[in-house]
N, CA, C and O of each residue as an XYZ file, in Angstrom:
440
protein
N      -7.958    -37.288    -96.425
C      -7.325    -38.119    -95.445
C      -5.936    -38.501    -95.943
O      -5.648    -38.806    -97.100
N      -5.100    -38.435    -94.869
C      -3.555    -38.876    -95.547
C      -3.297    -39.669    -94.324
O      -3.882    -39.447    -93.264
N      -1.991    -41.037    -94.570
C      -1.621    -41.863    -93.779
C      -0.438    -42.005    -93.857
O      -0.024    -42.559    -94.875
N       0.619    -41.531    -92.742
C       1.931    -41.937    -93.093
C       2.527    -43.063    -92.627
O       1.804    -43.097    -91.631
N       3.378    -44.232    -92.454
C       3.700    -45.330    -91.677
C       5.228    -44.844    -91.665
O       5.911    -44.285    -92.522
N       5.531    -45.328    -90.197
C       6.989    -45.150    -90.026
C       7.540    -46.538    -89.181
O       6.908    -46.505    -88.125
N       8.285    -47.546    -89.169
C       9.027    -47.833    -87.798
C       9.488    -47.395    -86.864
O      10.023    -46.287    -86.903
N       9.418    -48.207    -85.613
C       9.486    -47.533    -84.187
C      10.290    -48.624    -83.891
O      10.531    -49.564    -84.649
N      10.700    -48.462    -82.746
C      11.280    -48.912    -81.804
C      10.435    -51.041    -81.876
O      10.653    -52.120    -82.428
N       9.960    -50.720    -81.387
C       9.247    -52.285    -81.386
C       7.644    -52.614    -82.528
O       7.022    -53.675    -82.498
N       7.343    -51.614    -83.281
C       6.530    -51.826    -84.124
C       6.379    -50.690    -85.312
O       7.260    -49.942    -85.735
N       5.315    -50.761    -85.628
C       4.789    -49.569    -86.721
C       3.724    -48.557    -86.243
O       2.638    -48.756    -85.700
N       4.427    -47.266    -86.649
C       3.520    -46.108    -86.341
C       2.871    -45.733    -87.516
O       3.464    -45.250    -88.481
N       1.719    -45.934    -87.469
C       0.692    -45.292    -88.217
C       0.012    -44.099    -87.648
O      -0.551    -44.035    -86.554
N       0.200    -42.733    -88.947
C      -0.604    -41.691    -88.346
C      -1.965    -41.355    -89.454
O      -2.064    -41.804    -90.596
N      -2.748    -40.628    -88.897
C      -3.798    -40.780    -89.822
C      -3.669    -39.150    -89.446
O      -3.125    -38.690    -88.442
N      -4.449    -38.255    -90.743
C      -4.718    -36.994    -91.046
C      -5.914    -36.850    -91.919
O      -5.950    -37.196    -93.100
N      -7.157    -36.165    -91.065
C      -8.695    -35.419    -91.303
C      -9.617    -36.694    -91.399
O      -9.619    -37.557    -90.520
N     -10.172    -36.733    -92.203
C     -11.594    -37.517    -91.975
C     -11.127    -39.216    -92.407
O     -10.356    -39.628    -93.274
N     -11.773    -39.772    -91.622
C     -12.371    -41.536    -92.401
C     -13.273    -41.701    -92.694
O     -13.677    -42.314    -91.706
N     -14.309    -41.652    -93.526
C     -15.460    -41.550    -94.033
C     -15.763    -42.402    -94.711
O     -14.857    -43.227    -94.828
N     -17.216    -42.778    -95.603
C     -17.575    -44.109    -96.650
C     -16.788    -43.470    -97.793
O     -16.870    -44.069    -98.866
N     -15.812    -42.026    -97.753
C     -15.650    -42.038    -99.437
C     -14.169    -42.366    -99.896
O     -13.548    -42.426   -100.957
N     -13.894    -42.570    -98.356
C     -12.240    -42.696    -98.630
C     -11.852    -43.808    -97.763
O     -10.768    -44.311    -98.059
N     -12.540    -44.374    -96.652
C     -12.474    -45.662    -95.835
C     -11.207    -46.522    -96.639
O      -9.998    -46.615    -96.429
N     -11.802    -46.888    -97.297
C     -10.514    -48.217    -98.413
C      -9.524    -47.416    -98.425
O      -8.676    -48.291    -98.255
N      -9.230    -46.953    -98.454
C      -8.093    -45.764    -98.740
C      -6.765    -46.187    -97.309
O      -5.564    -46.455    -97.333
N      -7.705    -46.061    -96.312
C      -7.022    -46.073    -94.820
C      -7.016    -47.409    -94.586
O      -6.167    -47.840    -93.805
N      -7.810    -48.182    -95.116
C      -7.633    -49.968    -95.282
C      -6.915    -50.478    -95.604
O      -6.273    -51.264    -94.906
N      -6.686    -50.223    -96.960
C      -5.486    -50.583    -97.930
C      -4.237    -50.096    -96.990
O      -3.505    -51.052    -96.731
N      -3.824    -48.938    -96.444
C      -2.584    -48.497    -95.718
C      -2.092    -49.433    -94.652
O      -0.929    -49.727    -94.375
N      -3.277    -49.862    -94.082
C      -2.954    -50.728    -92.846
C      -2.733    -52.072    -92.809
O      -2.077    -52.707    -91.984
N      -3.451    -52.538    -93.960
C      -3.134    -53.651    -94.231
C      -1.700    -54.146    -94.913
O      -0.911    -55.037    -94.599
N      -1.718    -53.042    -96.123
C      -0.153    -53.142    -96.121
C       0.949    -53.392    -95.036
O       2.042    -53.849    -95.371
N       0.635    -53.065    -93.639
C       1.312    -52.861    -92.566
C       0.961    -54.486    -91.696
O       1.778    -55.292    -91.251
N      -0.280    -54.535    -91.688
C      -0.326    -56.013    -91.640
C       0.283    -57.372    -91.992
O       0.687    -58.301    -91.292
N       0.189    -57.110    -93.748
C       1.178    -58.523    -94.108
C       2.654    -58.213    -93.904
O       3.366    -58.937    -94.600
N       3.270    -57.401    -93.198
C       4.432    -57.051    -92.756
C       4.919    -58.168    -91.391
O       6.104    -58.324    -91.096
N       3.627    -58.967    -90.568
C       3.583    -59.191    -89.604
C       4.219    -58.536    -88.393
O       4.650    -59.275    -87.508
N       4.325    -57.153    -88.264
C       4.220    -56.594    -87.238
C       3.585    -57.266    -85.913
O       2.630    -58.017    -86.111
N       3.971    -57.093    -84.718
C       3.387    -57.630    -84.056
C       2.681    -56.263    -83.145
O       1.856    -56.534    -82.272
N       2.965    -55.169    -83.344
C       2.381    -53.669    -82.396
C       2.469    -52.931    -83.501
O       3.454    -52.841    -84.234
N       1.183    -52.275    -83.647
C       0.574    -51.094    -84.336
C       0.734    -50.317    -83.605
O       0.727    -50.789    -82.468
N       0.968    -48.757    -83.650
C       0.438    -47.831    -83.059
C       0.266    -46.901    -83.659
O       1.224    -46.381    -84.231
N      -1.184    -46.277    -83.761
C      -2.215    -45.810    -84.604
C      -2.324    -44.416    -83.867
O      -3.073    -44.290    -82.899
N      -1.456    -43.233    -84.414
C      -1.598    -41.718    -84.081
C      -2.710    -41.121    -84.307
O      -2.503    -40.324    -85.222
N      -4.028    -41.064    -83.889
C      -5.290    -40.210    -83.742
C      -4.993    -38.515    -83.766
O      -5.899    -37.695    -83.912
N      -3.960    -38.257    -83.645
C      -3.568    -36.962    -83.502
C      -4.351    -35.755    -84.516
O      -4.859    -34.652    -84.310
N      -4.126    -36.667    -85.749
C      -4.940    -35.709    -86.441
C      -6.341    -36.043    -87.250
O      -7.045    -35.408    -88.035
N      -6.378    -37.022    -86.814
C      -7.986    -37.719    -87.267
C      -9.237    -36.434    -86.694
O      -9.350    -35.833    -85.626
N      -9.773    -36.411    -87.559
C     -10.949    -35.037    -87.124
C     -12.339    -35.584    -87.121
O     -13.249    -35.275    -86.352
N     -12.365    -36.646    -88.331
C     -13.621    -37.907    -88.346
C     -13.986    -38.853    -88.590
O     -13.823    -39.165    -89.770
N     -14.473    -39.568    -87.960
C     -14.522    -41.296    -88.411
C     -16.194    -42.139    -88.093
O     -16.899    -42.500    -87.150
N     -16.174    -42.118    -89.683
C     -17.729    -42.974    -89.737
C     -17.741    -44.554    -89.192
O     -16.797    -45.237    -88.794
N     -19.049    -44.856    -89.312
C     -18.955    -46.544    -89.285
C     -18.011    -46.906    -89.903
O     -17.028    -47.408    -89.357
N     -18.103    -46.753    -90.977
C     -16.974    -47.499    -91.917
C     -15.716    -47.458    -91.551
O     -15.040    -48.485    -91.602
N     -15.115    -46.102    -91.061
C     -13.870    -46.322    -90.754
C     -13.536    -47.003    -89.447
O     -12.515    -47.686    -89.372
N     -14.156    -46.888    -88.656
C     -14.894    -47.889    -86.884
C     -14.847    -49.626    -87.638
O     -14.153    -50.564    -87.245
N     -15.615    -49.615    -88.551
C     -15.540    -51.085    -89.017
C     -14.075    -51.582    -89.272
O     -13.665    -52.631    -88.776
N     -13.272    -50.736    -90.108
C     -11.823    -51.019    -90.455
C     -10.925    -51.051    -89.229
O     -10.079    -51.943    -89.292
N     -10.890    -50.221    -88.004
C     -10.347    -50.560    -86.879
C     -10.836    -51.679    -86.341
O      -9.950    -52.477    -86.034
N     -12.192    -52.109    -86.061
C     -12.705    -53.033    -85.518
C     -11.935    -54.449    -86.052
O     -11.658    -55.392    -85.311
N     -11.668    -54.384    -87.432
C     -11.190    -55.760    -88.129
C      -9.600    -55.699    -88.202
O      -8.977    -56.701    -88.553
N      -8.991    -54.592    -87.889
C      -7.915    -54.792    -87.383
C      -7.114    -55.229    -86.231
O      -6.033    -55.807    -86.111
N      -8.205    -54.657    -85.236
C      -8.004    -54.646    -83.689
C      -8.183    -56.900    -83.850
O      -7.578    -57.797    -83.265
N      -9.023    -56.917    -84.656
C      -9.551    -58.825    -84.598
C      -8.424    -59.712    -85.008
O      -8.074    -60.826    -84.618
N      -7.864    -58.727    -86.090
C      -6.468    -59.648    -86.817
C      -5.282    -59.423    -86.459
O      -4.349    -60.056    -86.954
N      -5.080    -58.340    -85.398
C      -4.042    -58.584    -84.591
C      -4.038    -59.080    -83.425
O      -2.883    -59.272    -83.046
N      -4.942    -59.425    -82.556
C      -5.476    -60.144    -81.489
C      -5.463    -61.428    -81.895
O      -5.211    -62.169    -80.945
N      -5.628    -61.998    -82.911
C      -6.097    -63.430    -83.560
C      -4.153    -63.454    -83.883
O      -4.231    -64.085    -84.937
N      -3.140    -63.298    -83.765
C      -1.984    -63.375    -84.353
C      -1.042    -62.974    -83.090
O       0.174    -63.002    -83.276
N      -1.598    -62.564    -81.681
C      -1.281    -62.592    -80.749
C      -0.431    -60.749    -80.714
O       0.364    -60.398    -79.842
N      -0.796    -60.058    -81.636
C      -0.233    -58.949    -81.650
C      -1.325    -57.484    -80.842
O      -2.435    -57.524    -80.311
N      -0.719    -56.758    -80.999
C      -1.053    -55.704    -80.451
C      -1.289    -54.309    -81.401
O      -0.501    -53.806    -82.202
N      -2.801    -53.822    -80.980
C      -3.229    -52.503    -81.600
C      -3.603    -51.440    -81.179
O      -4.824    -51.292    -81.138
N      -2.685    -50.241    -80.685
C      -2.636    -49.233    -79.938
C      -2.920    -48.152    -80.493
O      -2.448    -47.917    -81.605
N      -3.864    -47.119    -79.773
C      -4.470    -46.012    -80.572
C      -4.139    -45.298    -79.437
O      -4.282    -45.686    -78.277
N      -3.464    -43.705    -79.999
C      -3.102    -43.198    -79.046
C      -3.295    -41.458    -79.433
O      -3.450    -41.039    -80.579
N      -3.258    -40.841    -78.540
C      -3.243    -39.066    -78.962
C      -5.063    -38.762    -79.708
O      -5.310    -37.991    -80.635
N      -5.892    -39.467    -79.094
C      -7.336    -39.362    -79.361
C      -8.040    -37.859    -79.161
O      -8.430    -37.525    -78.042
N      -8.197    -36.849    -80.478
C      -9.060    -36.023    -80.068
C     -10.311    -35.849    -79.475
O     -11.155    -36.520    -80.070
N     -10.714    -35.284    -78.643
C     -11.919    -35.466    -77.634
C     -13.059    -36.039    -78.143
O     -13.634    -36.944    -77.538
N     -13.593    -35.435    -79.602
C     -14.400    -35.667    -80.207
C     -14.455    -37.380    -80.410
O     -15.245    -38.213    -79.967
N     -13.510    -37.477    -81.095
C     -13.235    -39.008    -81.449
C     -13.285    -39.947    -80.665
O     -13.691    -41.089    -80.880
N     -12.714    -39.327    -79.355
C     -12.611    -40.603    -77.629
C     -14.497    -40.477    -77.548
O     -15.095    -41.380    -76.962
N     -15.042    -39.679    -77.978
C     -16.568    -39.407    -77.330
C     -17.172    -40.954    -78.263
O     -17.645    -42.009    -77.840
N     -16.884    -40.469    -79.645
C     -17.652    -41.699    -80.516
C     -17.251    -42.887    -80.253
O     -18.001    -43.773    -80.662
N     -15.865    -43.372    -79.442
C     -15.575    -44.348    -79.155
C     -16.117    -44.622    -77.792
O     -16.423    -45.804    -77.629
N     -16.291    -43.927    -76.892
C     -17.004    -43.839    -76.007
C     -18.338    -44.341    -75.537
O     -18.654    -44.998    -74.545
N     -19.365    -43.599    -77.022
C     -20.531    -44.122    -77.003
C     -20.910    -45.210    -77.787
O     -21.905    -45.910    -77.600
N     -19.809    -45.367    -78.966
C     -20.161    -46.719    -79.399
C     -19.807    -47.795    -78.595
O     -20.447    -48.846    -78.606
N     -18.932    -47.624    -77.969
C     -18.413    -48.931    -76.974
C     -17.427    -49.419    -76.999
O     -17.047    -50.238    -76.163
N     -16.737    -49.002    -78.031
C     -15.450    -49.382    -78.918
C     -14.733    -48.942    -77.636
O     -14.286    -49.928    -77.051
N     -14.516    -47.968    -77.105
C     -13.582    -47.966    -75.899
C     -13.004    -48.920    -75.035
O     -11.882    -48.831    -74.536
N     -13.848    -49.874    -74.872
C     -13.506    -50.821    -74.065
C     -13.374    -52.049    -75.079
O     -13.669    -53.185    -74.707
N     -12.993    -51.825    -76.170
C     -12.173    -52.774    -76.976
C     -11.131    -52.401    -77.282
O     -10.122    -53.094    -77.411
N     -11.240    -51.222    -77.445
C      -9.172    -50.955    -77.916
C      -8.682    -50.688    -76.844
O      -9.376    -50.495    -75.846
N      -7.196    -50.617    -76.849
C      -6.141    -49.726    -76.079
C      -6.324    -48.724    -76.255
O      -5.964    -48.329    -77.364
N      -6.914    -47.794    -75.406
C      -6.265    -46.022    -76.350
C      -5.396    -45.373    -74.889
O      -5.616    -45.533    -73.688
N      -4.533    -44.737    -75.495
C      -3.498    -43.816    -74.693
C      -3.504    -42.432    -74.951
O      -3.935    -41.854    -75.949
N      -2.930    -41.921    -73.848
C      -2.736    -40.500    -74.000
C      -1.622    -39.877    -75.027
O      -1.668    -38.745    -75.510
N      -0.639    -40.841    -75.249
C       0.485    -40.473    -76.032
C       1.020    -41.800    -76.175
O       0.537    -42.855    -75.762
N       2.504    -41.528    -77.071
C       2.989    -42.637    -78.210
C       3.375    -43.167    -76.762
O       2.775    -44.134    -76.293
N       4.305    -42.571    -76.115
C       5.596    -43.359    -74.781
C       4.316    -44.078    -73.673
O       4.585    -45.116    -73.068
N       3.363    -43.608    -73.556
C       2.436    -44.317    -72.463
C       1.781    -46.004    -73.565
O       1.600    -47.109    -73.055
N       1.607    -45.733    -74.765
C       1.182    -46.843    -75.556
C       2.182    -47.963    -75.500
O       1.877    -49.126    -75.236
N       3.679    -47.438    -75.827
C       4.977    -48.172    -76.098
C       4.654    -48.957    -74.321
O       4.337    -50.125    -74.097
N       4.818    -48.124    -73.568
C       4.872    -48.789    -71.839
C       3.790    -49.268    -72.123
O       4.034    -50.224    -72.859
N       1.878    -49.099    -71.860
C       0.903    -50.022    -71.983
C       0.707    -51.758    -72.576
O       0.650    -52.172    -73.734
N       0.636    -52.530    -71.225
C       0.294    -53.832    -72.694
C      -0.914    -54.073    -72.835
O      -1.289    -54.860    -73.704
């Protein structure tokens, strides 16, 4: 798994690359959080190349999606491979995040 962060226009782009799993989870934690005490107020979280994501890594979005909501900010997941929209789908998580089709529909979405 690799994570790059960039600035945008009105927040931080985070992209994620191959699996989130229990063996590397902290890994993608630690990245975001770094991005957190930044106080950003909009994440936006590139799924583009995410291929898999366990509980654990579902848990680490879940507590992000809480601590930017709790700080009045915003956490946008966008460019979701099918697979991935499915697990969010059936876990339920769908109808807790934002997810978009792309970065410019997330940036417009509130």
């Amino acid at each position: 798994m690799k994570t790059t962060t960039k600035k945008i226009d009105d927040g931080i782009q985070i992209s994620v690359e191959g699996r989130i799993d229990t063996t590397n989870y902290n890994e993608f934690e630690k990245a975001v959080y770094k991005v957190l005490k930044e106080n950003t107020q909009q994440i936006y979280l590139d799924c583009s190349g995410l291929s898999y994501i366990s509980s654990s890594g579902l848990r680490v979005f879940l507590t992000v999606q809480k601590k930017m909501t709790a700080t009045g900010g915003k956490f946008k997941l966008f460019t979701m491979q099918p697979a991935i929209k499915e697990i969010f789908d059936i876990s339920g998580f769908s109808s807790i995040f934002s997810i978009y089709p792309d970065l410019e529909t997330a940036k417009k979405g509130k």
